[in-house]
Backbone and ligand atoms as CSV (ligand in chain L), in Angstrom:
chain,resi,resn,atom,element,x,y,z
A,1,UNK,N,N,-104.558,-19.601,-3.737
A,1,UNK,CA,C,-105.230,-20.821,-4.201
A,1,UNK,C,C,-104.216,-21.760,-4.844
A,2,UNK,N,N,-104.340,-23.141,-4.704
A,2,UNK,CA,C,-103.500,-24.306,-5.150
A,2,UNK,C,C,-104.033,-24.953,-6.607
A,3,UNK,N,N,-103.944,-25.433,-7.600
A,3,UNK,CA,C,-104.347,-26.142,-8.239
A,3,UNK,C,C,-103.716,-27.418,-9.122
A,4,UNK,N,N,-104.466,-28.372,-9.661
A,4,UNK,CA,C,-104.249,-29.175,-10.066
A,4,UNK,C,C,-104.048,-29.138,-11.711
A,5,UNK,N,N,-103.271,-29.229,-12.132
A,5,UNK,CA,C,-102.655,-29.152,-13.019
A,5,UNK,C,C,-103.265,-30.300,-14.644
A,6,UNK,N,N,-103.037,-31.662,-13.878
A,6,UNK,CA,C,-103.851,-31.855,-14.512
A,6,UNK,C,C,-105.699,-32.308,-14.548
A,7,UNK,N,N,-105.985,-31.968,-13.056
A,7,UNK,CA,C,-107.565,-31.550,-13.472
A,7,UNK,C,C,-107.696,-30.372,-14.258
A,8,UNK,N,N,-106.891,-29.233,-14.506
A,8,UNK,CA,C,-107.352,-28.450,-15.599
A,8,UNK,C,C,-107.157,-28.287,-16.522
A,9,UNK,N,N,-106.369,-29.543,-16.860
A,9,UNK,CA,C,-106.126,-29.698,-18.480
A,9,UNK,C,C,-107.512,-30.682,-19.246
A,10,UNK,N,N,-108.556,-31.023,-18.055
A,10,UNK,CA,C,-109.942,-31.379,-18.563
A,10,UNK,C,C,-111.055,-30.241,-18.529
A,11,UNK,N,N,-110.392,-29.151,-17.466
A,11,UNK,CA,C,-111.589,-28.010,-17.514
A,11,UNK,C,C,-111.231,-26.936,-19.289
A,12,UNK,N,N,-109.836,-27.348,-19.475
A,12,UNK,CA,C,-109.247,-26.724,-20.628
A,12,UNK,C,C,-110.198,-27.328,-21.537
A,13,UNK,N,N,-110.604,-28.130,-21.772
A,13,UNK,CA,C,-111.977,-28.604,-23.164
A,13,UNK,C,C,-112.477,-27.923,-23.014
A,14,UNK,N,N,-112.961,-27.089,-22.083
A,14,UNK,CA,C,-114.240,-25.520,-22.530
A,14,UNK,C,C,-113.569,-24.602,-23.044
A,15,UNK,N,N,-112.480,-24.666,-23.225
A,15,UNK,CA,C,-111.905,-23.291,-23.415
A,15,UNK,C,C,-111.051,-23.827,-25.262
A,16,UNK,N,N,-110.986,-24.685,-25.420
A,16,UNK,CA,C,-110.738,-25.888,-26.879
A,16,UNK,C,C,-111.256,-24.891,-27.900
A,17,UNK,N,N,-112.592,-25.330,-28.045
A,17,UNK,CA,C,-113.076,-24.269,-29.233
A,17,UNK,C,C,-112.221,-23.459,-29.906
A,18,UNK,N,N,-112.365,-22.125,-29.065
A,18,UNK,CA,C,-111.603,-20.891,-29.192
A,18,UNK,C,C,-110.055,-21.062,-28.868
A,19,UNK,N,N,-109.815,-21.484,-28.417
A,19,UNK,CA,C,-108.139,-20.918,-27.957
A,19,UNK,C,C,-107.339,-22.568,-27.919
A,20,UNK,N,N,-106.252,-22.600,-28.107
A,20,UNK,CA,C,-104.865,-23.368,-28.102
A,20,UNK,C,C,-103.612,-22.671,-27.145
A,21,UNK,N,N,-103.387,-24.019,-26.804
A,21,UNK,CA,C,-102.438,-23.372,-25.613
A,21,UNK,C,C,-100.582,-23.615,-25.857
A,22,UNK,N,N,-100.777,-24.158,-27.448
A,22,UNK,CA,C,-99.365,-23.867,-27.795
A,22,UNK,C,C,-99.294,-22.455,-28.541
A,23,UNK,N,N,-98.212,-22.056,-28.971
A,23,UNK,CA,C,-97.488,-20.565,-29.406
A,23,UNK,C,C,-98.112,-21.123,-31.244
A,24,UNK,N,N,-98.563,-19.554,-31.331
A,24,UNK,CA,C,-98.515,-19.582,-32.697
A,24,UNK,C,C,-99.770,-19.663,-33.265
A,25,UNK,N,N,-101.031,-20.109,-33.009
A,25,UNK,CA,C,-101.706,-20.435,-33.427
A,25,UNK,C,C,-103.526,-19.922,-32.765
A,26,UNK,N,N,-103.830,-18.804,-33.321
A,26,UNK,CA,C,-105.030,-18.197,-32.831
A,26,UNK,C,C,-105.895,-18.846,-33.683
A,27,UNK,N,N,-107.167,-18.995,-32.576
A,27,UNK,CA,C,-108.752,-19.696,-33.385
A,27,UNK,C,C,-109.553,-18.266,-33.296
A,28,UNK,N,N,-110.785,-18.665,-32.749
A,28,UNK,CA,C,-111.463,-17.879,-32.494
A,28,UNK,C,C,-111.265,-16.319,-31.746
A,29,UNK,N,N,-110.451,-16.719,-30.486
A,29,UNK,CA,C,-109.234,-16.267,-29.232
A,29,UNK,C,C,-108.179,-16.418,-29.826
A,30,UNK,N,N,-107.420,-15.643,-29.066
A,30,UNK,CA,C,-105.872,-16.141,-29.064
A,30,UNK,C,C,-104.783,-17.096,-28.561
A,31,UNK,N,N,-103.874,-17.570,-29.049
A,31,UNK,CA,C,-103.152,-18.059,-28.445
A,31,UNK,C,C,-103.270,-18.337,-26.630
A,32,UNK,N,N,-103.105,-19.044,-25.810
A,32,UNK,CA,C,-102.417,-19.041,-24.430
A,32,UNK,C,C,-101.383,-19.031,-24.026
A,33,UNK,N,N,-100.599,-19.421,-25.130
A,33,UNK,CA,C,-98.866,-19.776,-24.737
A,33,UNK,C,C,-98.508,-18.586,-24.076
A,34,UNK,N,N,-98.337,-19.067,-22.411
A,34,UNK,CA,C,-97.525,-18.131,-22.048
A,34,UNK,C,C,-98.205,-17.048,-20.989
A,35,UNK,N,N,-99.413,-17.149,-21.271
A,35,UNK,CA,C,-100.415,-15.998,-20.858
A,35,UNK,C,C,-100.121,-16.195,-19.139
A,36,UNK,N,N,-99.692,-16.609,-18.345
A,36,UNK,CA,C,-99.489,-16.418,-16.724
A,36,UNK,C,C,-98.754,-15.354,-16.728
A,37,UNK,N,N,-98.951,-13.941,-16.581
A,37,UNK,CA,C,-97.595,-13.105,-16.664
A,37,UNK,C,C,-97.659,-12.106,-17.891
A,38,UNK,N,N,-98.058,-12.416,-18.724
A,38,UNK,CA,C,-97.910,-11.694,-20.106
A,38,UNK,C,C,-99.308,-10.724,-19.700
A,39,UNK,N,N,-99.153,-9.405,-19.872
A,39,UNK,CA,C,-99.923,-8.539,-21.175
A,39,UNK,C,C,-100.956,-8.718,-21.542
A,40,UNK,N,N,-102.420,-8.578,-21.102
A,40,UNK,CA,C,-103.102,-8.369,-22.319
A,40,UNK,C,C,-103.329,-7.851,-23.707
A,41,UNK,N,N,-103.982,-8.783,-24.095
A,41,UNK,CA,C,-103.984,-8.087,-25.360
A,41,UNK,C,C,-102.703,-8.076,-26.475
A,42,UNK,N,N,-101.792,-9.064,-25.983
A,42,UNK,CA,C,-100.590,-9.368,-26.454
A,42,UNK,C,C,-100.385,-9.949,-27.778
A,43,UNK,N,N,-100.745,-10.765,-28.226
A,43,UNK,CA,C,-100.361,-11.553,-29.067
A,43,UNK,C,C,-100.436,-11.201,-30.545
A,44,UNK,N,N,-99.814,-10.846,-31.137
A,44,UNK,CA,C,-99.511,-10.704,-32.730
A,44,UNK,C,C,-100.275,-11.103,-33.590
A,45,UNK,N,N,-100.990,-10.271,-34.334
A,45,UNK,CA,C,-101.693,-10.901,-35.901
A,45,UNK,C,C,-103.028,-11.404,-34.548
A,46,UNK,N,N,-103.719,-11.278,-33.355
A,46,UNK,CA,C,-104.949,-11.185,-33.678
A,46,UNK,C,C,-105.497,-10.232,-33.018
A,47,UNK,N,N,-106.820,-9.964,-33.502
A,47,UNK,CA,C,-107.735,-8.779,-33.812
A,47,UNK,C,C,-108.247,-8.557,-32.394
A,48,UNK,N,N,-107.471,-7.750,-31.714
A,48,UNK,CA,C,-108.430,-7.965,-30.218
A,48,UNK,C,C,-109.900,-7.150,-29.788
A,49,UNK,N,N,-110.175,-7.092,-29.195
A,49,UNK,CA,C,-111.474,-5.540,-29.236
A,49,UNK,C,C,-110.785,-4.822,-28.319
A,50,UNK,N,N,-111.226,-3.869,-28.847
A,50,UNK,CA,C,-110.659,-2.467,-27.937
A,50,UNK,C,C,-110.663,-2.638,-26.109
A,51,UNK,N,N,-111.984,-3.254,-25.330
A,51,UNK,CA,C,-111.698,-3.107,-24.364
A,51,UNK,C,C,-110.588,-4.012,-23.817
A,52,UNK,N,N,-110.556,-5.479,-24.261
A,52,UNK,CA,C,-109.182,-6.148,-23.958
A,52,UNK,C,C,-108.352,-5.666,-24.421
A,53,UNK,N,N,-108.087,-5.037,-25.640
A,53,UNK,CA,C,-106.708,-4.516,-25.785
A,53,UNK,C,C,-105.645,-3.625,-25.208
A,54,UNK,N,N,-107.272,-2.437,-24.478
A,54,UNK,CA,C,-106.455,-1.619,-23.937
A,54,UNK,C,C,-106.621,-1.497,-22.232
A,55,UNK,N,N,-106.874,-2.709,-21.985
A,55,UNK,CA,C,-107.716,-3.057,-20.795
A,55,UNK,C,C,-106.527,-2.549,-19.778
A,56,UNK,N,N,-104.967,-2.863,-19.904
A,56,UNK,CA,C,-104.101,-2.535,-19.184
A,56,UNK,C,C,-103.879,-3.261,-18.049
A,57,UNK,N,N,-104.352,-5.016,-18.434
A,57,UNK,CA,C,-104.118,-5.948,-17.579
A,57,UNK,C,C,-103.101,-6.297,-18.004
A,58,UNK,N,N,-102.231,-7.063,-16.457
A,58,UNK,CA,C,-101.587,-8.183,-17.110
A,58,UNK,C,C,-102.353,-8.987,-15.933
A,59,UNK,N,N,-102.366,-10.591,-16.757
A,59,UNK,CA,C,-102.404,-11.760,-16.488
A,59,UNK,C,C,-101.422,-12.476,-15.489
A,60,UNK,N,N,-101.734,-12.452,-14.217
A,60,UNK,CA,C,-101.242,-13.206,-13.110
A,60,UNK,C,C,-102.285,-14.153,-12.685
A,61,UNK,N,N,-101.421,-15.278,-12.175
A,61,UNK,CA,C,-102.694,-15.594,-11.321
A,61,UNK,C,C,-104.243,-15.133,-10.912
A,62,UNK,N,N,-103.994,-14.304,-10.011
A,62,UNK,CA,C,-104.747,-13.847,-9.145
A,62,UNK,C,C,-105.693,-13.203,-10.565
A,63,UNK,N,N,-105.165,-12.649,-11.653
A,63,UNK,CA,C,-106.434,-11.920,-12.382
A,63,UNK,C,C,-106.814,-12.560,-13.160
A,64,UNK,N,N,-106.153,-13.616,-13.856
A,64,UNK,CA,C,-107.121,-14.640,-14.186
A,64,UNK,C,C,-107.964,-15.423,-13.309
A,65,UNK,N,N,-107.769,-15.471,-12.530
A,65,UNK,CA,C,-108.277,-16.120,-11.416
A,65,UNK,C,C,-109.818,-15.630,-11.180
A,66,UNK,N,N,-109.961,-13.968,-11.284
A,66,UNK,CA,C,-111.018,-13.260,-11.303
A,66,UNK,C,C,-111.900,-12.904,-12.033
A,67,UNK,N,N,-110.955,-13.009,-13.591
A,67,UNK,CA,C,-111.726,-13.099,-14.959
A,67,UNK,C,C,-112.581,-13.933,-15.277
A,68,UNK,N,N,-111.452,-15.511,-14.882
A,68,UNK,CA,C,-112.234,-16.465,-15.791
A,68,UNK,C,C,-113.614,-17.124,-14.802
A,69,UNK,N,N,-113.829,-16.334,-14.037
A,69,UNK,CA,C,-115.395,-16.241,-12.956
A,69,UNK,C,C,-116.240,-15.868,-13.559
A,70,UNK,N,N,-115.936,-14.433,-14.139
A,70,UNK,CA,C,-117.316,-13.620,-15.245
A,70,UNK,C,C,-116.287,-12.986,-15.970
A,71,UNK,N,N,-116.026,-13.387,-17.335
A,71,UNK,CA,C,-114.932,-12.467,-17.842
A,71,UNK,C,C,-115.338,-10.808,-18.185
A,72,UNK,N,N,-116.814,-11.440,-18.684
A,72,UNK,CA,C,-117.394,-9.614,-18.954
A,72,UNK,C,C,-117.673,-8.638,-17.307
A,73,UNK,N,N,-117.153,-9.078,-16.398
A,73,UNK,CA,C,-116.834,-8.251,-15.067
A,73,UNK,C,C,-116.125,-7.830,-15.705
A,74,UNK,N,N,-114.989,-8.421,-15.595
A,74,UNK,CA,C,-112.909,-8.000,-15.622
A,74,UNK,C,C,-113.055,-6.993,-16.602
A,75,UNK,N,N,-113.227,-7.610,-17.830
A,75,UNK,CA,C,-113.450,-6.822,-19.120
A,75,UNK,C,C,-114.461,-6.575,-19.657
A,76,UNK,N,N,-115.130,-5.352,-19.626
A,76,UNK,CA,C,-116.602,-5.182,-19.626
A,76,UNK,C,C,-116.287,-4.829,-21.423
A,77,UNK,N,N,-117.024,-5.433,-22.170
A,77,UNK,CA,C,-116.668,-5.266,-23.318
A,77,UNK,C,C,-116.166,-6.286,-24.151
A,78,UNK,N,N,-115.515,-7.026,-23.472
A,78,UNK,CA,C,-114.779,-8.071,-24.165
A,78,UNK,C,C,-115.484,-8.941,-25.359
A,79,UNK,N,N,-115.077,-9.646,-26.504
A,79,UNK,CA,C,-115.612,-10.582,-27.454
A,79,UNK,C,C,-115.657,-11.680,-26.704
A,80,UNK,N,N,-114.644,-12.199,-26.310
A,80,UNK,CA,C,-114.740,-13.397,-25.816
A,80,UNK,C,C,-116.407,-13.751,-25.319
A,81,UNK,N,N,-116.961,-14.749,-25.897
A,81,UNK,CA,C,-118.090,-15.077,-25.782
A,81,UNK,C,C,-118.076,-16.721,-24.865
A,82,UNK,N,N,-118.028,-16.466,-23.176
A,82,UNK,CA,C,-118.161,-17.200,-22.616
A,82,UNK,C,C,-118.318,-17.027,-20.745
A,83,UNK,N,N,-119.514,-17.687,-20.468
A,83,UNK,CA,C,-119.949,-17.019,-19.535
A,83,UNK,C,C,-119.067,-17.071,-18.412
A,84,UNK,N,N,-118.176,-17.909,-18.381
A,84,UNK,CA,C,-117.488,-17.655,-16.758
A,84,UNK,C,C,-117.312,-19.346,-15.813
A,85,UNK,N,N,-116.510,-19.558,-15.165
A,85,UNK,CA,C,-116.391,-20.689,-14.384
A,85,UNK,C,C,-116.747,-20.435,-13.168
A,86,UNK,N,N,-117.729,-20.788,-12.285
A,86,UNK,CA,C,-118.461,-19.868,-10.650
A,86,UNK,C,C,-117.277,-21.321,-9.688
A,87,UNK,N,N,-117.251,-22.457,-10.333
A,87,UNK,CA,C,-115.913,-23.144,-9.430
A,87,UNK,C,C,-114.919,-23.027,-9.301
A,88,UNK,N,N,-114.717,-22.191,-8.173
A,88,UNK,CA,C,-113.299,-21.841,-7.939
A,88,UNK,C,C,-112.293,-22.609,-8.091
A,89,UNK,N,N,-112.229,-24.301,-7.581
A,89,UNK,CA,C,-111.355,-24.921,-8.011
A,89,UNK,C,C,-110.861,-25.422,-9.344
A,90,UNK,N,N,-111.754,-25.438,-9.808
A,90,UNK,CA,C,-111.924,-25.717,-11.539
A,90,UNK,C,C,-111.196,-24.596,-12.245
A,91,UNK,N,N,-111.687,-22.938,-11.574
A,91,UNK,CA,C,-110.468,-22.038,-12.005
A,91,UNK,C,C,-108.793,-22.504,-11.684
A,92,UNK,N,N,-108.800,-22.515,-10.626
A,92,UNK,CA,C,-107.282,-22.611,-9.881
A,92,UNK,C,C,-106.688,-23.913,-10.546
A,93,UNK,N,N,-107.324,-24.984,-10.632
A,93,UNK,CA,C,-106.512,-25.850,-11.885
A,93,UNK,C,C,-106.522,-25.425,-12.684
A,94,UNK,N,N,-107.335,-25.089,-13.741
A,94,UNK,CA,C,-107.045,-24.273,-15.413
A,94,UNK,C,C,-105.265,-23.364,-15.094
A,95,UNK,N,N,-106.029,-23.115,-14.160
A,95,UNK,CA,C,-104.365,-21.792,-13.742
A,95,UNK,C,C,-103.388,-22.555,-13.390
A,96,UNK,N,N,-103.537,-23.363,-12.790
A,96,UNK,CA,C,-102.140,-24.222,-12.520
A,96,UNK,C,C,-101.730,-25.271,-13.988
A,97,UNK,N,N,-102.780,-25.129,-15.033
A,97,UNK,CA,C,-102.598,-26.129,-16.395
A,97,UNK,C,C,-101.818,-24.932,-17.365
A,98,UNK,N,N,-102.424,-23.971,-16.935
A,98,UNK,CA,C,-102.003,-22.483,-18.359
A,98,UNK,C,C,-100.502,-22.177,-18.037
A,99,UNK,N,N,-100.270,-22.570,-16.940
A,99,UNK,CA,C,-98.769,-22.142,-16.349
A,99,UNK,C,C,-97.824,-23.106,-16.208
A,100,UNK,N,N,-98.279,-24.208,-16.829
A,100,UNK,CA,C,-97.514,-25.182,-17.406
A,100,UNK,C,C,-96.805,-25.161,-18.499
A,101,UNK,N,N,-95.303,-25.280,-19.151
A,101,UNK,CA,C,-94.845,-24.975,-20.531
A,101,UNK,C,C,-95.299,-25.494,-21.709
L,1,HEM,C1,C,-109.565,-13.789,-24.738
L,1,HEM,C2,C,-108.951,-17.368,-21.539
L,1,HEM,C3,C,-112.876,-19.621,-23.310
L,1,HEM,C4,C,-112.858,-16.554,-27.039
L,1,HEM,C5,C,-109.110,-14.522,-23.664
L,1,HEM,C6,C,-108.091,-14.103,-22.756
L,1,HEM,C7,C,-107.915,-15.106,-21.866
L,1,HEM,C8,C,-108.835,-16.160,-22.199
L,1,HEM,C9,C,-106.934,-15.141,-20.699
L,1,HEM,C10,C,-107.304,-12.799,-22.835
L,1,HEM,C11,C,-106.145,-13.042,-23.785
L,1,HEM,C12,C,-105.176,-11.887,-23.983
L,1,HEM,O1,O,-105.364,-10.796,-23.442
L,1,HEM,O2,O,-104.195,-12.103,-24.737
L,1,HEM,C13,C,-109.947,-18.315,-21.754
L,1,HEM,C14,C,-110.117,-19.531,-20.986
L,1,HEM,C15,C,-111.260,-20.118,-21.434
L,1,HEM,C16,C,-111.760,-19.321,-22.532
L,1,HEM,C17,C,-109.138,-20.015,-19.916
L,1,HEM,C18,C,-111.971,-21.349,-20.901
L,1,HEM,C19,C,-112.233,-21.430,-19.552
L,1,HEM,C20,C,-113.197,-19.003,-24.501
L,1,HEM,C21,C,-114.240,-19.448,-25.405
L,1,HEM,C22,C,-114.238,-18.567,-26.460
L,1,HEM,C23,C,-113.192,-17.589,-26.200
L,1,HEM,C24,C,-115.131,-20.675,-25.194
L,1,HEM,C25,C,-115.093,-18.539,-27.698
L,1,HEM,C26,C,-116.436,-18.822,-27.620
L,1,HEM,C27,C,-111.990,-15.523,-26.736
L,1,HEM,C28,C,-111.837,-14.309,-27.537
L,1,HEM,C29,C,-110.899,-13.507,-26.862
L,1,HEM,C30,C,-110.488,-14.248,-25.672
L,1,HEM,C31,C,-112.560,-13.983,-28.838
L,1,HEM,C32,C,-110.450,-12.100,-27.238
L,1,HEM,C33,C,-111.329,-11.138,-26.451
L,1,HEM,C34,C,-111.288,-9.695,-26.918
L,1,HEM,O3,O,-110.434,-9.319,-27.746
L,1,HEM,O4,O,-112.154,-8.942,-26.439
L,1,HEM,N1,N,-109.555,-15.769,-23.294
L,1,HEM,N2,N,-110.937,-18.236,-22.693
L,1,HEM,N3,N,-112.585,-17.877,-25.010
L,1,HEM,N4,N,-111.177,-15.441,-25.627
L,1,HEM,FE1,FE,-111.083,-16.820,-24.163
């Protein structure tokens, strides 16, 4: 899948609330900085729940790609309190915005 980079830096306002996509700084969620590639369950100083923590993902494309559809699929368990994006393209930009520096 291809995406637009900055169409998903407007689908990124749903995701505002909770999470920031510079380093350093957890809300509700954690941080994004970085998350194409990284580890779940990564990020320092916040409180994850057990099933993301020890979920034993990492974050590529392709599995965010699958998460952010129904995240409580991916991670059955998860806090994250948000139902899911069913537009695929709307995913694939977010992903082409998160993988931006
Ligand atoms: C976790 C992305 C919306 C709250 C995560 C993770 C990702 C993510 C990739 C895993 C992070 C990691 O393993 O380090 C997104 C995106 C969103 C979105 C792209 C918008 C489309 C939200 C919203 C909320 C939220 C709206 C709050 C209502 C959380 C929380 C976690 C989390 C609390 C930690 C989950 C846990 O420990 O079980 N999010 N999120 N997210 N997100 Fe979101």
């Amino acid at each position: 899948f291809t995406g637009n980079a900055a169409e998903g830096e407007k689908v990124f306002v749903q995701c505002k609330t909770c999470h920031v996509k510079e380093a350093g700084q957890n809300r509700v969620g954690p941080s994004l900085a970085g998350i194409v590639g990284r580890a779940a369950g990564s990020v320092e100083g916040f409180n994850y729940s057990p099933a993301n923590k020890n979920s034993g993902i990492t974050w590529t494309p392709e599995k965010l790609f699958q998460y952010l559809e129904k995240p409580a699929r991916v991670v059955p368990g998860t806090k994250m309190v948000f139902a899911g994006l069913p537009d695929a393209q709307k995913r694939a930009d977010l992903i082409a915005y998160l993988q931006q520096p």
